[in-house]
C-alpha positions in Angstrom: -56.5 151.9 135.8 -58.3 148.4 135.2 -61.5 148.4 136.7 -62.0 145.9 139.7 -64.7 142.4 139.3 -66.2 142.9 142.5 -69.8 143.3 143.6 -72.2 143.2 145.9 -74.7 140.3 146.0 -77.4 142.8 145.4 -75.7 144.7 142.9 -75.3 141.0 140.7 -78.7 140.5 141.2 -79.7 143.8 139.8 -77.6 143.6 136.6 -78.9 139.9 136.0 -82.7 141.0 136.4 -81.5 143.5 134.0 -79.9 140.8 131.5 -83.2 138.9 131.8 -85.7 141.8 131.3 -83.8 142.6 128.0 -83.5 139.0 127.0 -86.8 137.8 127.6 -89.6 140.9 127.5 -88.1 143.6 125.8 -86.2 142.2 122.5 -88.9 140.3 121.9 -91.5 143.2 122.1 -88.9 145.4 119.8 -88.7 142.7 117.1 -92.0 142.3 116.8 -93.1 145.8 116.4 -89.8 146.2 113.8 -91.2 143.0 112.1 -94.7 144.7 111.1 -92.9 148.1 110.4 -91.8 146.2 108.1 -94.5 144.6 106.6 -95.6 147.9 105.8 -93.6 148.9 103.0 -91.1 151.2 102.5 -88.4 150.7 104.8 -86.0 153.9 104.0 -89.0 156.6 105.2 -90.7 153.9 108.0 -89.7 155.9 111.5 -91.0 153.1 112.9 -89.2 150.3 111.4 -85.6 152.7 111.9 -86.3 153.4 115.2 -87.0 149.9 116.2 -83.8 148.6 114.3 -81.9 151.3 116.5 -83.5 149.9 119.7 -82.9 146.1 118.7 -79.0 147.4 118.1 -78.8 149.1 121.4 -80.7 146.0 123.2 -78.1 143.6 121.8 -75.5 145.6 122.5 -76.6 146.0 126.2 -77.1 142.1 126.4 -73.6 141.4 125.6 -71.9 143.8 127.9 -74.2 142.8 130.7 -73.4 138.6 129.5 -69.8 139.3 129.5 -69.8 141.2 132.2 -71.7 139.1 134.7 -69.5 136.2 133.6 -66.2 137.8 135.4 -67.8 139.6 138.5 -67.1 138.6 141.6 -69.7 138.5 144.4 -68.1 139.7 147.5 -70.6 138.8 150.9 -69.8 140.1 154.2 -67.9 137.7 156.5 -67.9 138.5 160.5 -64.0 138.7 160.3 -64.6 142.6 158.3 -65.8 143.8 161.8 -63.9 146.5 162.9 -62.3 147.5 159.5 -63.0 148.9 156.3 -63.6 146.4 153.8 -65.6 145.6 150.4 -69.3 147.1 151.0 -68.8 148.6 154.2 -70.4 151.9 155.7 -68.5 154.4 156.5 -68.7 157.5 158.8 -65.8 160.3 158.1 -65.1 163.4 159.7 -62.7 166.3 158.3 -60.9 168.6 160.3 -63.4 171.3 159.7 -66.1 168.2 162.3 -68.3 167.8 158.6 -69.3 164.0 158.4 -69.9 162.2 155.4 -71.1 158.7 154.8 -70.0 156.6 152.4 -70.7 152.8 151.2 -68.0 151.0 148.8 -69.4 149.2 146.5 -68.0 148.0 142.6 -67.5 150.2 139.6 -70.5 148.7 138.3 -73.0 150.1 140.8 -71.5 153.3 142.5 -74.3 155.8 142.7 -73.0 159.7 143.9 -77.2 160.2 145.1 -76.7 157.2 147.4 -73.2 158.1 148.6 -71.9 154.5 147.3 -68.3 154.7 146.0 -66.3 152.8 143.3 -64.0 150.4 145.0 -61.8 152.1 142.3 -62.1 155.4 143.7 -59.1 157.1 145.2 -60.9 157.4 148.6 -62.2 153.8 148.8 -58.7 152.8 148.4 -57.6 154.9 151.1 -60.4 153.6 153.5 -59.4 150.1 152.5 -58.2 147.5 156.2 -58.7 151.0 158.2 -60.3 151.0 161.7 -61.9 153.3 163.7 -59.9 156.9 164.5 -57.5 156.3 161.6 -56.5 159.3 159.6 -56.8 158.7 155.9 -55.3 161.3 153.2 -56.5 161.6 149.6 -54.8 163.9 146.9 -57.4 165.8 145.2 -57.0 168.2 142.4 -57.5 171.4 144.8 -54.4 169.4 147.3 -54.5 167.0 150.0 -57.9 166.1 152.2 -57.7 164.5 155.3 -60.4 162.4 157.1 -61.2 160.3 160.2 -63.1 157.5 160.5 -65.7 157.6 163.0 -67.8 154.6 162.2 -67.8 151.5 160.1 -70.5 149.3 159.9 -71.9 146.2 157.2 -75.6 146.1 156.6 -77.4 144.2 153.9 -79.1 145.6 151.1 
């Protein structure tokens, strides 16, 4: 499954403060230090000068995922027309038939965080929750059967 372009405003901002700390503080710092490694000498035994030609590698490579990246992401804001349903970056409160609630935020692929209960928009339950209100019924398949939930509450907050 392709992986959606959206995001929150907040989530953008994160990955472009990201983008700009590598760009602009950290490669430099990294090719300097690799610069006098190697002014040092030997280059094949200079920890130093390998480990800092690693780093550079995986900065670069960071920098052009995160350019490329931020180039096709989409910044999804919260319009006064989602009240009432479950759309991009809403809250939401579920119950299951055993009266457990859970909370959940959906959010894009590119910031989902399990620890903050924010969900891929990809995920099979975000997609269930999708233009739901409150008391609907949603069903996801899971790999131990089928789960059902209610939705008690929905609500947009910023970040």
């Amino acid at each position: 499954m392709a992986k959606s372009n959206y995001i929150t405003r907040n989530g953008w901002n994160v990955l472009d403060q990201e983008l700009k700390f590598l760009w602009r503080e950290e490669r430099p710092k990294v090719t300097q230090a690799v610069s006098e490694a190697a002014a040092l000498g030997d280059r094949s035994e200079n920890a130093e000068y390998i480990y800092g030609k690693r780093r550079l590698r995986e900065i670069d490579r960071r920098v052009r995922f995160l350019s490329k990246r931020l180039d096709v992401l989409q910044i999804v804001d919260y319009h006064p027309k989602q009240e009432g349903k479950v759309f991009f970056g809403a809250w939401v409160e579920l119950e299951d038939v055993d009266g457990d609630n859970k909370h959940y935020r959906i959010v894009g692929c590119d910031e989902f965080d399990p620890h903050k209960n924010w969900i891929s928009i990809d995920s099979p339950v975000a997609r269930a929750l999708i233009g739901k209100a409150v008391d609907d019924e949603i069903k996801v398949n899971t790999p131990s059967g089928e789960v059902v939930w209610y939705i008690n509450k929905i609500w947009y907050q910023a970040d």
